[in-house]
C-alpha positions in Angstrom: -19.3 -0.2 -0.1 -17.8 -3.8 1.1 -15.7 -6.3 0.5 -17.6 -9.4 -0.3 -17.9 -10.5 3.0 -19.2 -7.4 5.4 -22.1 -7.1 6.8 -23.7 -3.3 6.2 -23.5 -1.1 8.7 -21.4 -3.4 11.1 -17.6 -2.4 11.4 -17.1 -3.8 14.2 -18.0 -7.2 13.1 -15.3 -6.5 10.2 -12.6 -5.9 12.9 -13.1 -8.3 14.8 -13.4 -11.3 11.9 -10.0 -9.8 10.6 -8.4 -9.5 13.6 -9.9 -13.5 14.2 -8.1 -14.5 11.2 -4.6 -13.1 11.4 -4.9 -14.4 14.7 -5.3 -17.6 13.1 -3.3 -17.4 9.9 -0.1 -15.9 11.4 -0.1 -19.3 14.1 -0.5 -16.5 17.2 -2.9 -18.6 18.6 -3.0 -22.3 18.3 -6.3 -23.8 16.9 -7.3 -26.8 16.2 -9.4 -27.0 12.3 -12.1 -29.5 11.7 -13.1 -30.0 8.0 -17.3 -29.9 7.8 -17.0 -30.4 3.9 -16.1 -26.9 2.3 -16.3 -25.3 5.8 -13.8 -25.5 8.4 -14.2 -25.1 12.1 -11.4 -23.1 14.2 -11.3 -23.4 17.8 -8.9 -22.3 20.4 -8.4 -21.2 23.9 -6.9 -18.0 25.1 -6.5 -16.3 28.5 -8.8 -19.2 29.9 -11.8 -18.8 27.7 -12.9 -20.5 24.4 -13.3 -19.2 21.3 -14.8 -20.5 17.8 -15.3 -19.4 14.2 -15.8 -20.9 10.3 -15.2 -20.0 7.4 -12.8 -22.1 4.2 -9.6 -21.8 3.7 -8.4 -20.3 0.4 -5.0 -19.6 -1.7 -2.1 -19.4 -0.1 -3.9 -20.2 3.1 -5.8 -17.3 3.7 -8.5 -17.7 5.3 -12.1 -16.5 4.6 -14.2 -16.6 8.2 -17.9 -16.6 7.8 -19.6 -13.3 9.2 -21.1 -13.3 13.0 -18.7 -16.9 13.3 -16.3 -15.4 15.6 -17.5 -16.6 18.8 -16.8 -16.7 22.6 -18.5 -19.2 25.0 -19.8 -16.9 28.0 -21.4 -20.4 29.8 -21.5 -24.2 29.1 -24.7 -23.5 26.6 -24.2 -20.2 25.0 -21.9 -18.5 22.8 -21.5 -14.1 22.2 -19.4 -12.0 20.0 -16.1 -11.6 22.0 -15.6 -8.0 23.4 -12.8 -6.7 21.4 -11.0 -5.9 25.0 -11.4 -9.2 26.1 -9.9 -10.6 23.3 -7.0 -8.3 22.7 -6.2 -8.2 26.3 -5.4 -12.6 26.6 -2.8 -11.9 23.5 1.0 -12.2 23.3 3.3 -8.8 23.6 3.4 -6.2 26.1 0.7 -4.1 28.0 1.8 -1.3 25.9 1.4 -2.8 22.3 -1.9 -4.7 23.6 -3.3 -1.6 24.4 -2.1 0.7 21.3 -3.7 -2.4 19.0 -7.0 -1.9 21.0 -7.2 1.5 20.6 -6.8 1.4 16.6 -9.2 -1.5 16.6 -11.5 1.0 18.5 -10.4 4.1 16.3 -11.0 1.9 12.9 -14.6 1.2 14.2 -15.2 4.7 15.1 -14.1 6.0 12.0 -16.2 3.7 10.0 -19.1 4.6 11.5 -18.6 8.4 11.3 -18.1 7.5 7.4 -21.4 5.7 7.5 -23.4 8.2 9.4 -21.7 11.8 7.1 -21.0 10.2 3.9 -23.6 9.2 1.6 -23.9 5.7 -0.4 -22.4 6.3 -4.0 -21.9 4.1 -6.7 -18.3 4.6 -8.3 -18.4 3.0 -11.9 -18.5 6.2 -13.6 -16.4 8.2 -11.2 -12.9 9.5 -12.2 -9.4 8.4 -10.7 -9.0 11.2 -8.6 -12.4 10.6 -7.3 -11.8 6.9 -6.7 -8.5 7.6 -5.3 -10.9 8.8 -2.1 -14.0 7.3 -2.1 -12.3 3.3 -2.1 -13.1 3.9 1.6 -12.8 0.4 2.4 -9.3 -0.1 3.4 -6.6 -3.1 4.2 -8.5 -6.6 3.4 -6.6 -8.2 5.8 -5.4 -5.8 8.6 -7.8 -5.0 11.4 -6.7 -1.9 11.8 -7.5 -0.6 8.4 -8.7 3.0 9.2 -6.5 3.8 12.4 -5.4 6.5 11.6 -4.1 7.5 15.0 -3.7 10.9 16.1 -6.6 12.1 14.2 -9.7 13.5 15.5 -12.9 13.1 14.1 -12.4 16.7 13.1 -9.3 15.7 11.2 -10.7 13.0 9.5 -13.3 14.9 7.8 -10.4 17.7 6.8 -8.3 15.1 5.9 -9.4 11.8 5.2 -10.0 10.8 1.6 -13.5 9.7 1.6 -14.5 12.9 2.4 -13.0 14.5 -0.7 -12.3 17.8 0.9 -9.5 20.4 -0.9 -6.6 22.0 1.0 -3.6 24.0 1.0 0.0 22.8 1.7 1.6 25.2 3.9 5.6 26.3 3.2 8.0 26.6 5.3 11.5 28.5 4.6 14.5 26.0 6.2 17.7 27.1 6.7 20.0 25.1 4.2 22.2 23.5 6.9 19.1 21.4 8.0 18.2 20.4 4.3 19.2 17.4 2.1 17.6 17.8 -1.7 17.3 16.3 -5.1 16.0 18.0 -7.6 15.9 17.9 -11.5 18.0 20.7 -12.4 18.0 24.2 -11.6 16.4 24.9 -8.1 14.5 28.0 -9.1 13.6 26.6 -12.5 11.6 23.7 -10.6 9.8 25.7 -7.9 8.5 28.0 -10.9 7.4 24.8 -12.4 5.5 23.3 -9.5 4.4 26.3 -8.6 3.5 28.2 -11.2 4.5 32.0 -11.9 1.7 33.7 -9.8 2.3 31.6 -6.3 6.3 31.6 -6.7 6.4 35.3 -7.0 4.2 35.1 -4.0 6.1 33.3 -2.0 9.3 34.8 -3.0 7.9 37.5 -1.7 6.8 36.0 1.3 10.9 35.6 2.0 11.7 38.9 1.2 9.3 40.6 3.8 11.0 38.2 6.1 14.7 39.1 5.0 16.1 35.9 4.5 18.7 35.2 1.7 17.2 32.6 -0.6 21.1 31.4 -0.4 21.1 30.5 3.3 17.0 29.0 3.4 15.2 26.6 0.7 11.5 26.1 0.4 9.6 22.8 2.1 5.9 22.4 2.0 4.3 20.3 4.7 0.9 18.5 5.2 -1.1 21.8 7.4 -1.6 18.8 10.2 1.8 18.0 10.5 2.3 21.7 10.9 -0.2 21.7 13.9 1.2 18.9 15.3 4.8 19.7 15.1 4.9 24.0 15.2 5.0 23.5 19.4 7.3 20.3 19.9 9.6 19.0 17.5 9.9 22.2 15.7 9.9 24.6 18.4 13.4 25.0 18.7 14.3 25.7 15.3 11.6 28.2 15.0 12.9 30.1 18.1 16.5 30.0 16.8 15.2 31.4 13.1 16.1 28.1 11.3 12.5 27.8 10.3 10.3 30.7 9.1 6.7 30.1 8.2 5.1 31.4 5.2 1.4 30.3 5.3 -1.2 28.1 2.9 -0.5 28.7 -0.8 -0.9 27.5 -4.1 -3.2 24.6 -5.5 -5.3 22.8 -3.4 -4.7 19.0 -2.7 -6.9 15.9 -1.9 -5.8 13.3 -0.2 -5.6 9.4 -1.5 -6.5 6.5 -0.3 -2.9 6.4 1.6 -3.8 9.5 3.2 -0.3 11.2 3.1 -0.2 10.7 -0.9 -2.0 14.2 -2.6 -3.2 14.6 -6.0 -3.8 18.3 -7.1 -6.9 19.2 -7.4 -6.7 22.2 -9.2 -4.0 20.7 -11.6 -4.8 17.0 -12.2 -2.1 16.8 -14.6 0.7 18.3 -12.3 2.6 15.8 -9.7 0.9 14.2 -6.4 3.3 14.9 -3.7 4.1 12.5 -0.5 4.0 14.1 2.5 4.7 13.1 5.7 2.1 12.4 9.0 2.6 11.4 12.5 -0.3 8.9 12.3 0.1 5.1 12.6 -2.3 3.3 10.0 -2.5 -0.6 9.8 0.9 -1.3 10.1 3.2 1.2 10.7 3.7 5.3 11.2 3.5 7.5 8.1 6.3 9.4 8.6 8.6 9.5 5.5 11.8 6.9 5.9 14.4 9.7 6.1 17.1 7.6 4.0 14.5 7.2 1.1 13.6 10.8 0.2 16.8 12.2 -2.3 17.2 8.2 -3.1 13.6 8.3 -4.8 14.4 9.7 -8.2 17.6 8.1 -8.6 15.6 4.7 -8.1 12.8 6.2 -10.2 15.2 6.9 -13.1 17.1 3.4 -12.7 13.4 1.8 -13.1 12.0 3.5 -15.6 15.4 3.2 -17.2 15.0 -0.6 -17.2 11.3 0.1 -18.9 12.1 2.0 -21.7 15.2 -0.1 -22.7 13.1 -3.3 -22.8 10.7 -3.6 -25.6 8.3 -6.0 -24.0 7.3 -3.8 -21.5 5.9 -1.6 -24.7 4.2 -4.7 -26.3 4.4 -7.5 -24.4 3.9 -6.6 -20.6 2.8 -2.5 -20.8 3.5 -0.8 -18.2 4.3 2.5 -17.1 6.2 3.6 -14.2 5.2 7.0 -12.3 8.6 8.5 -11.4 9.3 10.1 -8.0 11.9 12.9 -9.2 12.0 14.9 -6.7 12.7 14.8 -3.3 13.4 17.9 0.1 14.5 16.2 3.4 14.8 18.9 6.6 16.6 17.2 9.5 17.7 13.8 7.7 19.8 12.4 10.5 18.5 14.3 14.1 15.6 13.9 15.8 13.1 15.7 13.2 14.4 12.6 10.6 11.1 11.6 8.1 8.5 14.4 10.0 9.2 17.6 7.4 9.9 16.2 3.8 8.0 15.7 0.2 8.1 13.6 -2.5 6.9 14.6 -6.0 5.3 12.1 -8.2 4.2 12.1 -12.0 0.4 12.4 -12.4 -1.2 9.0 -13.6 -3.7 11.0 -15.5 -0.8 12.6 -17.3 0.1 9.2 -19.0 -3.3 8.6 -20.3 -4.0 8.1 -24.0 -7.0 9.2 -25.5 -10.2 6.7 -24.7 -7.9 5.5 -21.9 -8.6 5.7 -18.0 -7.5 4.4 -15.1 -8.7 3.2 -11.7 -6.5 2.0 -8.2 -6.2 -2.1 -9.0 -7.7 -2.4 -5.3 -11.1 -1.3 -7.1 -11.6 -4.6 -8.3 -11.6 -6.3 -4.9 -14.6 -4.7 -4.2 -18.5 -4.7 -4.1 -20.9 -1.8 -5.0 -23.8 -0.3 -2.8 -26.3 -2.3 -5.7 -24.9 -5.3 -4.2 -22.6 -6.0 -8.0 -19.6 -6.1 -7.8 -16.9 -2.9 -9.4 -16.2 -4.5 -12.6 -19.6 -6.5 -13.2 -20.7 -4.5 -16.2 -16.9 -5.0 -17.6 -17.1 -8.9 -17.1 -20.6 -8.8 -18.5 -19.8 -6.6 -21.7 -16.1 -8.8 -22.3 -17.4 -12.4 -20.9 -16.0 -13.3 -17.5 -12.7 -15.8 -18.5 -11.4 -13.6 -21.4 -11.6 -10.7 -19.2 -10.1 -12.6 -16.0 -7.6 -14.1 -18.6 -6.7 -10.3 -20.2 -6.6 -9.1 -16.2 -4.2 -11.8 -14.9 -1.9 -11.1 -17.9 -2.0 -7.1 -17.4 -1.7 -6.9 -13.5 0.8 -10.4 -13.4 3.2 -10.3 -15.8 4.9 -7.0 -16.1 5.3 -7.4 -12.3 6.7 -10.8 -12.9 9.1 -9.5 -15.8 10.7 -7.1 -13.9 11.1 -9.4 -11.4 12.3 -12.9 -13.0 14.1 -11.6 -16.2 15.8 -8.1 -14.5 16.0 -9.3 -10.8 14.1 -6.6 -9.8 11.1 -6.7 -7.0 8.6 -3.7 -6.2 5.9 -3.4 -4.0 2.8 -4.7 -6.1 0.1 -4.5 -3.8 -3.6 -3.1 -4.2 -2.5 0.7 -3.6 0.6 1.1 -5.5 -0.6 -1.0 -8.7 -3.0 0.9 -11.1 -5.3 -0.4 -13.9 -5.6 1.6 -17.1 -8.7 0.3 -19.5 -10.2 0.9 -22.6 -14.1 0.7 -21.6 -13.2 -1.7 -18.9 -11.1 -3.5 -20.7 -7.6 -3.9 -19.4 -4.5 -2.7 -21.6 -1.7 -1.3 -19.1 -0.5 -1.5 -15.3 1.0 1.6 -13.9 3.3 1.1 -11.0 4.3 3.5 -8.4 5.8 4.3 -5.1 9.2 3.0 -5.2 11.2 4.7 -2.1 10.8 2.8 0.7 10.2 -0.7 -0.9 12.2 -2.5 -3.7 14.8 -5.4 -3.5 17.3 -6.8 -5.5 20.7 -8.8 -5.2 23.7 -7.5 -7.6 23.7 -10.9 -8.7 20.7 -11.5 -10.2 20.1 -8.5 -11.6 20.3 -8.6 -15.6 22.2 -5.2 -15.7 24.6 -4.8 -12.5 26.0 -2.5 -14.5 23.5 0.2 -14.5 22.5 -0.2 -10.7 22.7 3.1 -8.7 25.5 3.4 -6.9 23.8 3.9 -3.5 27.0 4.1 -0.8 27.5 7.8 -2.9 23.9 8.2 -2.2 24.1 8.5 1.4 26.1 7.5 4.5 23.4 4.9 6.2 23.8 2.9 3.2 28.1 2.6 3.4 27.6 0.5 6.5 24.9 -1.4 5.7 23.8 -4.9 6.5 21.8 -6.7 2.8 18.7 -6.2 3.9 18.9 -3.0 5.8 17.8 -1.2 2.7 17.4 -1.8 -1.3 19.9 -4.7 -1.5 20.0 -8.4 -0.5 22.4 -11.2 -0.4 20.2 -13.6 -1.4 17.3 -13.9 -3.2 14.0 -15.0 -0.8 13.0 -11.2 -0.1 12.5 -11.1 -3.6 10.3 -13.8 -3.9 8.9 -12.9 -0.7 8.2 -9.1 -1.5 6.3 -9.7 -5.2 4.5 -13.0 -4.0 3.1 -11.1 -0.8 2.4 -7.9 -2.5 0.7 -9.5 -5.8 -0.7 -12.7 -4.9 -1.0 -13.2 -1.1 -2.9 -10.2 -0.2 -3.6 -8.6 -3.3 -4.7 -11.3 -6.2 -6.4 -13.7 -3.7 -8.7 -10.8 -2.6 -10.2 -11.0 -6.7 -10.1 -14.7 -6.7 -12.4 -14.9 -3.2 -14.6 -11.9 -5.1 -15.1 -14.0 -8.6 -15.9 -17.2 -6.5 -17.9 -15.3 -4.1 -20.2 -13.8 -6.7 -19.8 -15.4 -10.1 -19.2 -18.9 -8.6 -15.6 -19.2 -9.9 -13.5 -21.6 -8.1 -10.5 -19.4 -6.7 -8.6 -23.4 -7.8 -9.5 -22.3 -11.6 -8.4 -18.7 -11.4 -4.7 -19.8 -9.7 -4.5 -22.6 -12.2 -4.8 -19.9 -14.6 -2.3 -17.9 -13.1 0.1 -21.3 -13.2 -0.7 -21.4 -16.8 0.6 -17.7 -18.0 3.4 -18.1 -15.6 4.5 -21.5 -17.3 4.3 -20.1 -20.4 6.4 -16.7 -19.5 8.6 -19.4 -18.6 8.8 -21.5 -21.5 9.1 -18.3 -23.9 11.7 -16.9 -21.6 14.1 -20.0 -20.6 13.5 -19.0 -17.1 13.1 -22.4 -15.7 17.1 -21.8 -14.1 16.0 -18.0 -12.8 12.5 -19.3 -11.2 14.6 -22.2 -9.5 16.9 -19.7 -7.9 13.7 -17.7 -6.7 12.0 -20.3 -5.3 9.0 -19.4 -6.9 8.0 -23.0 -6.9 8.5 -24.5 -3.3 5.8 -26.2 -1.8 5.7 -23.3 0.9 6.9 -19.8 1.3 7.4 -16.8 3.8 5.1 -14.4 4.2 4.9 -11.7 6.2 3.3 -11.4 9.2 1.7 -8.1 10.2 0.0 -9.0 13.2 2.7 -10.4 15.0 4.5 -7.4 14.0 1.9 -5.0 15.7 1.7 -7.2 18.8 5.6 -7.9 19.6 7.0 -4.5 18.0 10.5 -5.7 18.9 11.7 -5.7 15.2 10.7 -4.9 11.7 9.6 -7.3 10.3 7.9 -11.3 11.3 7.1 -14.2 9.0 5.2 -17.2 8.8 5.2 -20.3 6.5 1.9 -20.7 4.0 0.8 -22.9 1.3 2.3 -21.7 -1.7 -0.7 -22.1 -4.5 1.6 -21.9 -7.5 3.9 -24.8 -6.7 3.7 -27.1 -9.2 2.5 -30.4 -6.6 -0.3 -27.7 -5.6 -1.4 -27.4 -8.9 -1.7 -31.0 -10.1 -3.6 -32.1 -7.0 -6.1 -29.5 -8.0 -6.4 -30.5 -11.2 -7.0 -34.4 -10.8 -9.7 -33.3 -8.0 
């Protein structure tokens, strides 16, 4: 199942046209464009041969490369398909971050085609949110290294992957309370029985007794059975040989993972929590291990959210949304060596917030195309009419988002994964939003209720030395800007414009003028014209983050880049007198 552009059965052409275009869109190689009316040409030269592609350029600048364009010129008459090794091998960075980028190109191929050749073709309309939780198979529209997932082995990947749907075990671990850092919702015995049910906590309280530890002196931690594997004969060798770690086994319900792989959602209990647990694989961007800081700080963030939710009563009429609370969090070795490899988050269900008739689906769902060659939501837009439900989406998915955001000063991560659609028979009526730990911002300043801010230097000792920006908190406001416009438009929204042009012949120009429109009138009805201005929500361009450069240099968190911002207001009117 593609995005609108692949070609069947060729992952490798995929890889290489994304990696092409971050190449090109992050200014890591320098190209020159000519215009061929809607078409563009790129060209450039790199480690002392030349390369070519086409495609258009779209919102924000992102660009949309024709499949089989990405070219190399072998002599002075022909052109071929670049060898990935070629390619990567001319870029900037070190020997060592060339070659780790090459090998989770390599790996994202391989494990496309292992999909391709085990996993059969299914169409996912009807299918649940659990079910479509692992079967969006397609992965990161813009990353190249969408399906890395280094450290797996094919054997893994078919244990553990989501598209494969398969059920397992956590396993649990007794910790010796010195090592552990917790927040729980009460009583500590109270919440196992309650995650566990009866039958399994007896069992494992058992467990402990046959090994004669004092529940006093060692807590309960479950971990993902391949970080288990991985870690039993390094990192946690020496705590298992000293008896500050005893292992208890698989138990309890089974889990399947999500389309972030180390996100679970109970199989046997859709209604109880998903848990976050972490893995010592690096996929697109970064290692999913669990940021060690983030883990007790998840439910106080979760309550100061939802807090802000419930409080405002446009987010009931208005702007619905929900927010799925992390309340619960079980850090062992926050601040040694083990920091972020043995922890868990616990999550509300997204099923458990459902209304009767309602249902829900991942947002990133709508970015794609079916095996019958229609896109996700085509018998939606054919039942509703294609602009009133474009018009109901942009309002859903935009402006809760953009509420919390402009009127409370506070920004969340609102890409494809972490943004959730609920519908009434395809038609859109609430966003859920989730996964909150590692990524929101905000400035004391502009937030509408300093007041009721966590207190976050009581929350931990990282935090009391802190640079803004280190963590939660900023001194200014672009990362807030920078954090929702990425996440919701850049490389989230544009993907549905490029679809609804690509196969219903939409200009992505009328679905952003759209998007100008409900955002000028939030602003009008609001008297947020003085809060937008201090954003910066309307400069002519904007940062954006740059994850390729990020992969190939590696010598610091984060990179930007400069793009087109399509919602500044001199944008706008040129399109509209075109």
């Amino acid at each position: 199942m593609p995005l609108p552009l692949d070609l069947k059965g060729r992952p490798d052409e995929r890889v290489l046209r994304q990696l092409a275009a971050a190449l090109l869109y992050e200014d890591i190689v320098d190209a020159s464009e000519h215009a061929h009316g809607d078409a563009v040409d790129f060209s450039w030269s790199l480690g002392g041969r030349d390369f070519r592609c086409r495609g258009a350029i779209g919102p924000f600048g992102r660009l949309r490369l024709m499949p089989g364009s990405v070219e190399m010129r072998e002599d002075t008459d022909s052109w071929v398909a670049p060898p990935l090794a070629q390619l990567v091998a001319a870029l900037p960075g070190s020997g060592p971050t060339r070659g780790k980028l090459l090998d989770e190109l390599t790996q994202t191929i391989a494990f496309c085609q292992w999909n391709e050749r085990h996993l059969p073709a299914r169409l996912r309309r009807t299918m649940s949110f659990a079910e479509l939780e692992g079967v969006l198979d397609e992965g990161h529209p813009y990353h190249p290294c969408y399906k890395a997932r280094t450290g797996f082995s094919f054997a893994d990947h078919a244990a553990y992957g989501p598209e494969t749907g398969r059920a397992f075990q956590l396993v649990w671990l007794l910790v010796a309370r010195k090592h552990l850092h917790q927040a729980m919702p009460g009583d500590e015995d109270a919440f196992w029985r309650a995650e566990l049910g009866r039958e399994v906590w007896v069992e494992l309280l058992a467990k402990q007794q046959q090994r004669g530890v004092s529940p006093e002196d060692f807590g309960l931690v479950p971990l993902h059975p391949w970080q288990w594997r991985e870690l039993r004969e390094t990192e946690l060798a020496g705590w298992i040989a000293s008896g500050g770690i005893h292992y208890l086994g698989p138990a309890g319900d089974r889990y399947t993972a999500t389309q972030s792989v180390r996100s679970l959602l109970n199989q046997d209990r859709p209604l109880a929590a998903s848990i976050k647990l972490p893995l010592n694989i690096v996929n697109t961007s970064s290692r999913r291990t669990l940021e060690p800081h983030s883990v007790c700080t998840a439910p106080v963030i979760s309550r100061w959210i939802a807090g802000i939710v419930e409080s405002d009563p446009a987010f009931g009429e208005r702007y619905p949304l929900t927010i799925l609370q992390e309340y619960a969090g079980i850090i062992a070795g926050r601040d040694g060596p083990l920091a972020g490899q043995v922890a868990a988050i616990w999550r509300e269900s997204a099923e458990a917030t459902l209304a009767t008739g309602e249902a829900a689906i991942p947002f990133n769902a709508l970015m794609m195309v079916e095996v019958d060659g229609r896109p996700f939501a085509d018998d939606w837009i054919r039942r509703f009419g294609l602009m009133p439900w474009i018009n109901r989406l942009i309002e859903i998915a935009i402006l809760p988002v953009w509420h919390l955001l402009v009127h409370h000063g506070l920004a969340v991560e609102a890409h494809g994964q972490n943004m959730l659609l609920v519908h009434r028979d395809g038609w859109p009526v609430r966003l859920i939003l989730r996964d909150f730990h590692e990524s929101i911002e905000f400035s004391p300043g502009f937030l509408r209720e300093p007041e009721k801010a966590p207190d976050f230097l009581a929350l931990n000792p990282a935090y009391r030395d802190a640079e803004p920006d280190q963590f939660y908190w900023t001194d200014n406001l672009d990362p807030l800007r920078e954090l929702v416009m990425d996440t919701l438009f850049v490389y989230n929204l544009s993907e549905i414009s490029h679809l609804l042009d690509h196969c219903y012949d939409l200009p992505e120009t009328l679905f952003w003028q759209r998007v100008q429109t409900v955002l000028a009138s939030y602003e009008s009805e609001h008297g947020a014209t003085e809060r937008l201005s201090q954003l910066g929500c309307g400069q002519s361009r904007i940062l954006t983050e740059s994850l390729m450069t990020r992969k190939l240099l590696a010598a610091k968190p984060e990179y930007h880049h400069t793009v087109p911002n399509s919602l500044a207001a001199k944008a706008l009117q040129r399109r509209r007198k075109s």
